[in-house]
C-alpha positions as CSV (number, residue, x, y, z in Angstrom):
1,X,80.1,147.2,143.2
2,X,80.2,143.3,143.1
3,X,78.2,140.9,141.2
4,X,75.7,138.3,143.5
5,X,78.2,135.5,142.3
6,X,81.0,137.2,144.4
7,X,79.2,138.0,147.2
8,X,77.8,134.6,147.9
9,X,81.2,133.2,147.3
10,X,82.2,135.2,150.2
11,X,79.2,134.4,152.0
12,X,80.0,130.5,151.9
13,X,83.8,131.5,152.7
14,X,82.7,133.0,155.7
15,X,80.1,130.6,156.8
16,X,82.6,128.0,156.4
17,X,84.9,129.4,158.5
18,X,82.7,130.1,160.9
19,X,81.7,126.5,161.1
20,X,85.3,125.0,161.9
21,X,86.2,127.9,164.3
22,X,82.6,126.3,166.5
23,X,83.7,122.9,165.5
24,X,87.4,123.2,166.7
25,X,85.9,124.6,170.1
26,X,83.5,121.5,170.5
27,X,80.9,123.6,170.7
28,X,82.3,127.0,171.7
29,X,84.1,129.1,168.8
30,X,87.8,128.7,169.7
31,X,88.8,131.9,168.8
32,X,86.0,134.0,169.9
33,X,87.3,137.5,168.4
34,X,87.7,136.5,165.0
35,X,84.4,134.3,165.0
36,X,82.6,137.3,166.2
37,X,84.5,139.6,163.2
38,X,83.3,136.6,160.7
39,X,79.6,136.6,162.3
40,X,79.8,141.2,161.5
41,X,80.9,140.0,158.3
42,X,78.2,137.4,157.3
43,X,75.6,139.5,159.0
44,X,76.6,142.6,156.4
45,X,77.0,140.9,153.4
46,X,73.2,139.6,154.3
47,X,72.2,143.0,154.8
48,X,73.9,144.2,151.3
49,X,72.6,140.7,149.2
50,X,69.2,139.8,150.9
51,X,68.9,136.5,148.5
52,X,71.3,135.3,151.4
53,X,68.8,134.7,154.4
54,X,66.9,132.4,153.9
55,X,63.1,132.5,155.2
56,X,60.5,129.8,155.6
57,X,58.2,130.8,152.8
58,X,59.6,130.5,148.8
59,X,57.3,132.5,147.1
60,X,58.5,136.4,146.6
61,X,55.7,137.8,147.7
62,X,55.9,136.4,151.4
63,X,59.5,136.3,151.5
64,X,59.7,140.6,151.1
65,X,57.1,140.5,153.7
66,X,59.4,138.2,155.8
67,X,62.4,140.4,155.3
68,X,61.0,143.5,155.6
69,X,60.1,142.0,159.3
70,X,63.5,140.6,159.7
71,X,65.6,142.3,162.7
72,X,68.5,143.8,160.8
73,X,66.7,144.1,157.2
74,X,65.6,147.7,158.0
75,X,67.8,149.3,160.9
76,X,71.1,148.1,159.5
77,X,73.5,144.6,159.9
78,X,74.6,145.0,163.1
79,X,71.8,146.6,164.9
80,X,70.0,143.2,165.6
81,X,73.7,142.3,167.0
82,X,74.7,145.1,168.9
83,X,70.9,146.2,170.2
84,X,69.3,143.6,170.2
């Protein structure tokens, strides 16, 4: 299993990626496939490391209620995705 450190590393990989595919297309991802494999990718490695969403409230208390109501949090990554 990997540590937090890696995960987020990946996290930011794939966030940043995901920001020049949307910026290339002026608005639009220009390659539309592989931004929606990065998006599967970002929304699973949420789902495995929830440190990674980030919530309104920054006390620990509210934030576990906030996840706990949080679309995927429960039913899986891509269930908010694919079901939405």
């Amino acid at each position: 299993m990997r540590n937090p450190l890696q995960i987020r590393k990946e996290y930011k990989a794939v966030c940043k990626k995901m920001a020049e595919l949307y910026e290339e297309g002026d608005g639009i991802p220009s390659q539309e496939a592989l931004y929606m494999r990065l998006y599967s990718i970002r929304m699973t490695l949420e789902w495995v490391h929830p440190a990674l969403i980030k919530t309104t409230t920054k006390k620990h208390a509210e934030r576990l209620t906030e996840l706990a109501g949080y679309k995927h949090y429960v039913f899986g990554p891509l269930f908010a995705t694919l079901f939405p």
